[in-house]
N, C-alpha and C positions, 0 to 999 in steps of 0.2 A: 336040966342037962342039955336038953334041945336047944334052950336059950342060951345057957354058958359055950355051948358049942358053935351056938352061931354066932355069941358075941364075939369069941375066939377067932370064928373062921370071917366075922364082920370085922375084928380088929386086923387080923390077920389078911383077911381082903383087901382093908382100908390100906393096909402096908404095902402086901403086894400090889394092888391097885394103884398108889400113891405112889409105889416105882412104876408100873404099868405107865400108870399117866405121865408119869417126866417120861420115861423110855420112849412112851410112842409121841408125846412133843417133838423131844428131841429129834427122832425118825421123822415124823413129818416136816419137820425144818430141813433136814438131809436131806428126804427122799423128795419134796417138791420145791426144787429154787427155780422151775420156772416159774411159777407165782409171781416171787417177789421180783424177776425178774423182769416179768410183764407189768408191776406195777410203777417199777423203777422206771421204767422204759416210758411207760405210759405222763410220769409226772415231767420226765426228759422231753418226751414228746411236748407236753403242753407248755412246757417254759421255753421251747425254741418255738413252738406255734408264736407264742405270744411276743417274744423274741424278733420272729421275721415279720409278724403281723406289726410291731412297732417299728423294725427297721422300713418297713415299706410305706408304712405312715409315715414315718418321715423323708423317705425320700422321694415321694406322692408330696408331702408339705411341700421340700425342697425344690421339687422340680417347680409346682405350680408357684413361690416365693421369686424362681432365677424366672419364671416365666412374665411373672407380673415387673419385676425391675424390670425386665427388658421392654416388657409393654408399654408400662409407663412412660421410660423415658426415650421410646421411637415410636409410641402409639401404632404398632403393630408387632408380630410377633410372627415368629417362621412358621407356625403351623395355618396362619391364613393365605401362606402360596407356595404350599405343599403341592399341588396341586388345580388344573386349570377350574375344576369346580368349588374349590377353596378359594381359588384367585376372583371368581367372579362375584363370589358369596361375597368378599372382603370387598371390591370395589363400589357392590351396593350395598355396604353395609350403612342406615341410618346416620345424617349428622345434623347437626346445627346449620339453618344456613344465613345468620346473622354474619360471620364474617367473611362471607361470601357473596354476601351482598354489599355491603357497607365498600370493599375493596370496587365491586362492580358502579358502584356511586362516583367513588375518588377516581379509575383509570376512566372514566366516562368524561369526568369533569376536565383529565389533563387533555381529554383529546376533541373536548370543544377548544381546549385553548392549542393547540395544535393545530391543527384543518387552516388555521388561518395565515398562520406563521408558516412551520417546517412543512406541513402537508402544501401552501404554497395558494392560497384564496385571494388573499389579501395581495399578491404579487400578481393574478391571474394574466393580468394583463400584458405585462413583462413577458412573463414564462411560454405563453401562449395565444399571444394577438400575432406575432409572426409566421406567416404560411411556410417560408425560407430559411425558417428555423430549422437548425439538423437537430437530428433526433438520433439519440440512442436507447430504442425499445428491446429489450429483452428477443424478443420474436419480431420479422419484420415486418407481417402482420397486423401490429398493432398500432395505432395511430390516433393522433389526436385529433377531437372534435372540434369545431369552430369554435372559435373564442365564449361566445354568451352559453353554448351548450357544454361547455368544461365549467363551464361558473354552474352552470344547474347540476352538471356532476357535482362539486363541489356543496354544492347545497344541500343537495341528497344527503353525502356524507354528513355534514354538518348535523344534519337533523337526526341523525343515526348516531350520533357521539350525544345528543340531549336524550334520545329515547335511551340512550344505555344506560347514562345519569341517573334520568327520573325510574326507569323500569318501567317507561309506557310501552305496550306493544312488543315487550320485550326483545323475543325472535327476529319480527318483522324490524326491528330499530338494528340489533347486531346485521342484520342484512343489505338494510340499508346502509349501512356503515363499510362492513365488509368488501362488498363488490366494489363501487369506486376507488376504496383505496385503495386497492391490489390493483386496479385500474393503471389508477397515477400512478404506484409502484412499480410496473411492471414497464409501464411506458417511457420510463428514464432513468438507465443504470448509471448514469452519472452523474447520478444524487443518492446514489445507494448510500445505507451504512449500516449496522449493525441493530440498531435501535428502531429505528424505522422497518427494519424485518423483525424484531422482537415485538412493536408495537399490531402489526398485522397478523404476527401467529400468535399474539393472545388474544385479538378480539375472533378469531373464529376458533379458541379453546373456550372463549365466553360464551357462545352463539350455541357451542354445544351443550353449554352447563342451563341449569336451572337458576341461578344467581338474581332472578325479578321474586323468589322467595320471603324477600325480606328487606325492608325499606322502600319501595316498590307503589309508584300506582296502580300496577297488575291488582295489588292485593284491593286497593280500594275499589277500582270497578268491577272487581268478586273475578277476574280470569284466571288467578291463582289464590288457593287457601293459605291464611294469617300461616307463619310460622310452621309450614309444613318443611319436613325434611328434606335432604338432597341428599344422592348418593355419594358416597366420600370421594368416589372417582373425579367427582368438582374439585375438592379441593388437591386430589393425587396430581393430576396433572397438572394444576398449575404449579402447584410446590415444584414438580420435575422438569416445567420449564423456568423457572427463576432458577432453579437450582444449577440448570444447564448453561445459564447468563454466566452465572460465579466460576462454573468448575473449567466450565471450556477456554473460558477466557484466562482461567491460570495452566488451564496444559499448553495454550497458544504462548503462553508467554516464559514457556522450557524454552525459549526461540534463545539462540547464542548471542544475537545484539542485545536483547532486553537484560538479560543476567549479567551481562556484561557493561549495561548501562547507556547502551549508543542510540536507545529506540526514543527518550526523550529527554530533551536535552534541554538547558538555559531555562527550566521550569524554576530552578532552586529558587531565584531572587523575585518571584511574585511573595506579594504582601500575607497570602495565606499561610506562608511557610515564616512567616516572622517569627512565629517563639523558636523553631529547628535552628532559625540564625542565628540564636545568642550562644548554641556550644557547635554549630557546624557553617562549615562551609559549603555555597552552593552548588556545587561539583558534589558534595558530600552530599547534599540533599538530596540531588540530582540520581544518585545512585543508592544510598542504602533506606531515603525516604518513599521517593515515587519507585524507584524499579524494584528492587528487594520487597517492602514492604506491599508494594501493589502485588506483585509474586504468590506473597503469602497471602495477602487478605484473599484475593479469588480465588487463589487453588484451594483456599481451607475454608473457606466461610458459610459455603452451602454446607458443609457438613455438623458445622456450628448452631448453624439455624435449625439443623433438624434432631439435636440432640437437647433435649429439656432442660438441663443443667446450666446448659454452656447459651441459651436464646438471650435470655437476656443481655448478656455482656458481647452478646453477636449482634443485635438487633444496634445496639450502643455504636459500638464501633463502623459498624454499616452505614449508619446515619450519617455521622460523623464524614464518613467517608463518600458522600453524595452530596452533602451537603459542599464538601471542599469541591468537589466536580463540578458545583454549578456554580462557581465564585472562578473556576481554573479551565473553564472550556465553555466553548459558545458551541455547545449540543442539543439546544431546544428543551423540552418537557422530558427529555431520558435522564435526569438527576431524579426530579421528581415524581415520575413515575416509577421508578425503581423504589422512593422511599413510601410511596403509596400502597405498594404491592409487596412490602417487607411483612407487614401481618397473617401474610395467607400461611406463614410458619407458626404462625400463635396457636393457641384454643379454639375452635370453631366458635365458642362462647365468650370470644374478647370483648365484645361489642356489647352484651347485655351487661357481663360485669360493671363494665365502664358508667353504664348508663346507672346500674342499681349506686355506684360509689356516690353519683353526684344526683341519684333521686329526680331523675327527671320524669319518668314515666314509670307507676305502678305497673300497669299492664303490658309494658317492654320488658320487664322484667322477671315475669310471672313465671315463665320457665327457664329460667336462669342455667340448668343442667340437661337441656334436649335432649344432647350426643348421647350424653353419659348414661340417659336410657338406654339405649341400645346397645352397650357393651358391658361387657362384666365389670362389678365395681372393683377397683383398685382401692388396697390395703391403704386405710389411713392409720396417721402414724399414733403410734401405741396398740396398734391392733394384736393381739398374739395370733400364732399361725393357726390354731384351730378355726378360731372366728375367721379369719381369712379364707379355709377353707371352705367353713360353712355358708360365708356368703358365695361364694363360686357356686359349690353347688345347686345354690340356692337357685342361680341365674338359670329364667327359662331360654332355651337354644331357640333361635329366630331362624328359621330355615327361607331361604328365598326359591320360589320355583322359576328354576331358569327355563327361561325362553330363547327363541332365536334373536331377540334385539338386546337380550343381557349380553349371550356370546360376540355378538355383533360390535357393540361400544367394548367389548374389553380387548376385542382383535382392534379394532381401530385403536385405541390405546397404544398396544404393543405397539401397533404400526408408527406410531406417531413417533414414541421413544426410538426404535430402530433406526427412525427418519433421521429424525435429531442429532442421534450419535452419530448415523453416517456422515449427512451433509456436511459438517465440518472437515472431515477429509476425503473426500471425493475427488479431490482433484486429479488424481491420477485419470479419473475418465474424460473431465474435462479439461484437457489439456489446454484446446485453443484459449481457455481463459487464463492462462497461467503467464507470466513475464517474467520478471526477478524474484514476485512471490507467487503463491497459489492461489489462483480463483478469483472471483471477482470478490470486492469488498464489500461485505453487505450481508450473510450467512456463516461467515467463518466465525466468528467470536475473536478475531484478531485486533483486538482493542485495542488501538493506541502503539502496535507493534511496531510498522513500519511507517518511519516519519519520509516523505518524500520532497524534496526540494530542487527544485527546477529553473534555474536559469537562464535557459535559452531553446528556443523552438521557433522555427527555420520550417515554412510551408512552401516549396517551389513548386510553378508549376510551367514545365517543358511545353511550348507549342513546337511541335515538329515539321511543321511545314514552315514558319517562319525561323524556324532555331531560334526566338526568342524565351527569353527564360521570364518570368513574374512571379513575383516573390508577396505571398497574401497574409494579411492579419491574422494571427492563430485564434482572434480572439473575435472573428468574423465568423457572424451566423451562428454561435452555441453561449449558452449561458456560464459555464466555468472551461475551466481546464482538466480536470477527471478525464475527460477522454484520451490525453495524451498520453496515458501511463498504462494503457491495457490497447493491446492488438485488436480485440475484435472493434472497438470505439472508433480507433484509426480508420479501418477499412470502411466503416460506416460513414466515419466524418468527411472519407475522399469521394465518397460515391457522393455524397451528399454538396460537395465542395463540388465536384463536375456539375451534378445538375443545375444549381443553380449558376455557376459560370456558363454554362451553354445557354442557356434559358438567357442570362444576360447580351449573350452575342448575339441572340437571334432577336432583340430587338437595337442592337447597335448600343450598346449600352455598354459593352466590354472588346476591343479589339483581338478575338481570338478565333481560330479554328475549332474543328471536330478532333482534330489527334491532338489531343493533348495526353501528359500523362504526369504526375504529381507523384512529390517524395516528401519525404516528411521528417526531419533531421531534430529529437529531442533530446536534450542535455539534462540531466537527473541526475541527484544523488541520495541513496538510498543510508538512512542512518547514520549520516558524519560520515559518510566515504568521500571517493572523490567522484564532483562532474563528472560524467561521461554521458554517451548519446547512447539511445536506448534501441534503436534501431537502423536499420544499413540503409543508408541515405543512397544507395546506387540501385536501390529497387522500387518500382513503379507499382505502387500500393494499389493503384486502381487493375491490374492484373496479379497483381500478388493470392497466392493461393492462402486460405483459411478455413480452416473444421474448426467446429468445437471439440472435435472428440480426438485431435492430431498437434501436434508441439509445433510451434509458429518457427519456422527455419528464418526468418529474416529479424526476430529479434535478438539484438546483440547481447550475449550473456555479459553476465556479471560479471566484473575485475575483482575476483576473493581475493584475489595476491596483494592487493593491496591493500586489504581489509586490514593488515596488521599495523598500518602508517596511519592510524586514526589518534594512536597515542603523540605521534608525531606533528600531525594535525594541529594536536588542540597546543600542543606546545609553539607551533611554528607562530598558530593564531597571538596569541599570549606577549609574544614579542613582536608582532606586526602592529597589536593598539598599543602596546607601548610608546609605539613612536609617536603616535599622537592620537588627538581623541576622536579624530575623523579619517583616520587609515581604516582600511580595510584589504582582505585576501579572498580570491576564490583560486581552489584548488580545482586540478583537472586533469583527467586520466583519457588517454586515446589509442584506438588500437592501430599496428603497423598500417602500414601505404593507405593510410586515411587521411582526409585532411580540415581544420576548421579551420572555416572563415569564420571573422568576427570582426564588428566595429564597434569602438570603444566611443561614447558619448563623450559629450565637449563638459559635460558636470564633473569628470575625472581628471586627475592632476597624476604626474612623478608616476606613470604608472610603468611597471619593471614585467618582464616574464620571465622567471627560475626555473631551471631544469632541476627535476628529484631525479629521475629515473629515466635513462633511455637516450637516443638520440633523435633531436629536431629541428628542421630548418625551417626559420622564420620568413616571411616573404612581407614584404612594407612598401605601401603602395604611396610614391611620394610623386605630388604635382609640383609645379613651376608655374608660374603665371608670369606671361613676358607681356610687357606693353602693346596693345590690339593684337592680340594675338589669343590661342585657345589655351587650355591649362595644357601641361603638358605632362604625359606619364611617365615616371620614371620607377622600377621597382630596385629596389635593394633585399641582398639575403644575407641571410647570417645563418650559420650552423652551430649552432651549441649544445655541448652536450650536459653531464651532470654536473650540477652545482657552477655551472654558469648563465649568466644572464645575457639578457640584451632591453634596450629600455623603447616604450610603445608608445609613439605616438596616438591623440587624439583625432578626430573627425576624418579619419581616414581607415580603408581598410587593410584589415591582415589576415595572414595564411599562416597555421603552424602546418606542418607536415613531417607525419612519424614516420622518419626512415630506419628505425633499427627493428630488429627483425622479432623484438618483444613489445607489449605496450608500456607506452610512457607515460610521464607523468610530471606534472610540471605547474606552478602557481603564477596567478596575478596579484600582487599586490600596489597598490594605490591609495589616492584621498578622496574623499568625497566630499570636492568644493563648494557641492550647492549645499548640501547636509549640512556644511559649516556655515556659510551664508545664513541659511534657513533658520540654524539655534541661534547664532547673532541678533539674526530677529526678533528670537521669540525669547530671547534674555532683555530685550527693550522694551517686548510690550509682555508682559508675564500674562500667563491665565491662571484657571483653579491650580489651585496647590494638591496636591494627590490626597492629602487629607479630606479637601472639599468632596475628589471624586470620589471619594470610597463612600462620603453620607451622602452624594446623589445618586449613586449606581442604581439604588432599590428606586427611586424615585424615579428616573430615567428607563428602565425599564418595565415600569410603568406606563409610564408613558408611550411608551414604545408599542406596548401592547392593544392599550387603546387606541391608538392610530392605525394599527393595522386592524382591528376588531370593525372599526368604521369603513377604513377601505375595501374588508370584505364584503361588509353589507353594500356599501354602493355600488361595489361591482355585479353582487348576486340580484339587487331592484333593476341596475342597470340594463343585464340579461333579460331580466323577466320583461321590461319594457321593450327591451328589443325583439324579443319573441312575438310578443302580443300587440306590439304598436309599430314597429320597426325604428324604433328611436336607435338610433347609430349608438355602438359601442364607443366612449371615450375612453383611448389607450394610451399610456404613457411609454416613452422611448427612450431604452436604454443606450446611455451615452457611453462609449470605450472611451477611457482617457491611456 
């Protein structure tokens, strides 16, 4: 009964029970949905954990992936000059210094062959056996040594362009190199030029580098360790000065004559440009070869060279293009030193590659990847981004402990770059050195911009006690003509021009006084303008006021208004050789109540003078010669104004004089009888065919080479004898024709 009851009350259990249990399920599914809601939430949570944790993985990939293209192909990245302590870290960051050396071999080598030539050894004697030589020194201060002691300058140099070569003494050779050439540079602005200041600020960017690292006697007599590294600051700065050769030289040449094509002219029909002739014409070359093309190669090419992609077919074309420069300009070793110094954009490890291609030295090439120690390795291709990451991390951080001579070379640095980008427009402070263009030539990067053509230069000099006038060789006492085209030269060249005229009177040697005073009348034209005189011939230069830091008042500005008669110009020219093959035109612009004198030489024929622009009265100074009797003067004038002539007598002189109250403007055209004569001749007795000279040019210059290579040595034993024996210097004497 007990059991049927409790089976009863056990089935009956089990029932109630069995709704009990679904009732209270169901009630705990109702009664707690936070649970599942915390579970829900929970699985939410771990699939966006996982979610942002991949999104961050990949954009951590992605960042370090945009970080590395960028590394790669400008071998730096923005986070190593975030900051002055990142910037120093980066400039001593370890490199290779194989192509840092090999470069240090090649400019060494061009400026043993320099020193003798452009630097001026092999001439010494010329340049500098003259005591009454005028000098135009930067500072006046500065002054030359006696002939045999500029040969031992000279020497020194020399031996300081072999120690740069070899990497003997390294330091001490860039020093010895250094000081006399800034010497000689400093001591004559009027042999400045652009290359020659490029050549002196990289040997003391060398001087600071370690560059005897590698190919290097240093290394054989143990003063530097085989294969030790350089800090990349070696190769940062020189990259930034080539770089600054290219880029400044194409911002100089946004100039409105170059773009326009008036900066270099009649270049088209050299032989280099022979394939551009078969679909252009010279004029055509003239402007969208040399001037456009020049334009673009310098403004874009440094940036070419420093992008990875684009070296190669920059390197190519650069070549190319230096190569054409030293066939198209007589500018000494600045073609090939430019192409010597095109690697310092390569690989720091050009130089070992090269060497493992052609197997010359096992142990030159033992570390073939130096650099690449020292930085994170860069994604080879097929790498997936994980592996890419995992080498990054991999890389252990090389910390540098800066000191005061780290901060020290990287403030030098900045200073230098600063330097750099200023100097080329400074000129606003230095004004006295400015004339029709900016500054002297020789620091700007104005390559090739301004073509100067000069004509006529007219030295008088006033005695005031006798009121005679004496009229001197411009080409007395100085070695070129550079000085007539810059004010401060001038004022140098009349001081210079006095003393040695007094110095002349006081041993009777010159009929003149103590008051005298000199004017200086030069005729120029600047890019296919016209003639004109570049300063006011009514002022007495040797009292004439000059600053470098103040605008020269007595130089005559520039004629722009005429600037637009250049297209007229070339057309007027065009139809003057038409007329025959030995006509010629000089155009000439002058300003009111001025006047030139001019004598026309007996080699000129038919010669005519046209008025363009303004009003002019001609003055013709005509002789008589009557039987024993003296010649006798008679002058004739003529007034003419635009587009009338009057025709000019030979061996006699004339006056134009601008009386209208603008300037004028006005042509000579003529024949040049002796030029005809002279081809006459040379159609009777032929020489080389221009075929001949193009296969001896290489020879010939050659040649050339080694004759001044010997002349410098005999002039440098010659010194040394004279110092230590007193054997008399033998000087040779420059003849003016």
């Amino acid at each position: 009964m007990t059991t049927v009851q409790s089976s009863v009350r056990t089935s009956t259990g089990w029932v109630g029970r069995g709704k009990f249990i679904m009732s209270a399920r169901k009630k705990r599914t109702k009664t707690n949905p936070k649970l599942v809601i915390c579970q829900e939430q929970e699985n939410y949570d771990l699939q966006s954990s996982k979610s942002r944790s991949d999104m961050e993985t990949y954009n951590d990939e992605a960042k370090i992936m945009k970080r590395y293209d960028f590394k790669e192909e400008f071998e730096f990245s923005l986070a190593d000059i975030k900051n002055w302590e990142s910037f120093v870290q980066f400039m001593y960051r370890p490199m290779d210094p194989a192509s840092l050396g090999l470069i240090r071999i090649m400019f060494g080598f061009m400026m043993i062959l320099d020193v003798p030539e452009e630097r001026g050894l092999a001439d010494a004697d010329i340049n500098w056996g003259d005591p009454d030589e005028c000098r135009f020194p930067l500072f006046d201060f500065l002054q030359p040594l006696p002939l045999q002691w500029m040969c031992i300058v000279y020497l020194v140099m020399w031996i300081g362009a072999f120690g740069i070569m070899l990497g003997l003494f390294y330091h001490v050779s860039c020093l010895a190199f250094v000081i006399p050439y800034w010497y000689v540079f400093l001591l004559d602005k009027s042999s400045w030029n652009n290359h020659s200041y490029l050549y002196g600020v990289l040997s003391i960017l060398l001087l600071g580098s370690q560059a005897n690292r590698y190919g290097s006697l240093d290394i054989l007599i143990g003063k530097v360790k085989r294969n030790s590294s350089v800090p990349l600051w070696n190769y940062f700065i020189l990259r930034f000065q080539i770089f600054v050769l290219y880029f400044f030289a194409g911002l100089k040449k946004l100039d409105k004559d170059w773009l326009q094509g008036y900066s270099m002219r009649n270049l088209g029909n050299h032989w280099i440009f022979e394939p551009f002739q078969i679909i252009l014409t010279s004029e055509q070359v003239d402007f969208w070869i040399i001037h456009l093309n020049g334009f673009a190669l310098d403004f874009s090419i440094g940036f070419f060279l420093l992008y990875n992609k684009t070296r190669p077919y920059a390197l190519c074309v650069l070549g190319l293009f230096h190569a054409m420069n030293s066939q198209l300009f007589t500018i000494g070793m600045f073609p090939y030193v430019c192409l010597v110094t095109m690697p310092i954009f390569c690989d720091t490890n050009w130089p070992r590659k090269i060497l493992k291609i052609f197997s010359l030295s096992r142990s030159s090439v033992k570390d073939t990847n130096q650099d690449k120690k020292c930085t994170p390795p860069l994604p080879t291709e097929g790498s997936t981004t994980e592996q890419m990451v995992k080498k990054f991390k991999e890389v252990p951080t090389q910390t540098l402990q800066i000191g005061w001579k780290h901060n020290l070379v990287a403030f030098l640095l900045i200073s230098h770059i600063g330097l750099q980008a200023f100097l080329p427009y400074s000129h606003f402070i230095t004004k006295g050195y400015n004339n029709w263009t900016s500054g002297l030539y020789g620091y700007s990067w104005d390559m090739m911009v301004h073509t100067w053509d000069t004509v006529l230069a007219v030295v008088r000099v006033v005695d005031h006690e006798t009121r005679h006038e004496h009229f001197i060789d411009p080409e007395a006492w100085v070695q070129s003509n550079r000085w007539e085209k810059h004010a401060d030269m001038v004022i140098q060249y009349t001081q210079c021009l006095r003393r040695n005229l007094l110095k002349g009177a006081s041993t009777n040697k010159y009929r003149l006084s103590s008051n005298i005073s000199i004017h200086v009348d030069v005729w120029c034209s600047l890019n296919g303008r016209f003639q004109q005189r570049m300063y006011d011939p009514r002022v007495d230069l040797l009292t004439a006021e000059w600053s470098p830091i103040k605008e020269v008042s007595w130089v005559m500005p520039l004629l722009t208004e005429f600037s637009s008669w250049r297209e007229k110009i070339t057309t007027l020219e065009k139809e003057v050789y038409s007329w025959s093959e030995y006509s010629d035109v000089i155009f000439v612009a002058d300003f009111p109540d001025l006047t030139l004198e001019n004598y026309i030489s007996e080699d000129l024929t038919n010669i005519t003078l046209t008025v363009l622009e303004g009003d002019v009265v001609v003055e013709i100074d005509n002789y008589t010669v009557k039987p024993r009797r003296k010649k006798r003067l008679s002058i004739s004038r003529h007034r003419i104004t635009k587009d009338e002539s009057v025709g000019i007598p030979a061996k006699v002189f004339h006056r134009v004089h601008t009386v209208s109250k603008t300037p004028a403007c006005y042509m000579y055209s003529y024949v040049n009888h002796t030029k005809q004569l002279q081809e006459e001749n040379d159609t009777e007795n032929p020489q080389t065919t221009e075929v001949g000279k193009k296969n001896n040019r290489l020879l010939n210059k050659l040649v050339i080479r080694l004759k001044n290579m010997a002349r410098a040595i005999g002039l440098v034993v010659n010194a040394i004898l004279n110092i230590l024996y007193s054997v008399p210097m033998i000087k040779r004497v420059r003849i003016v024709q």
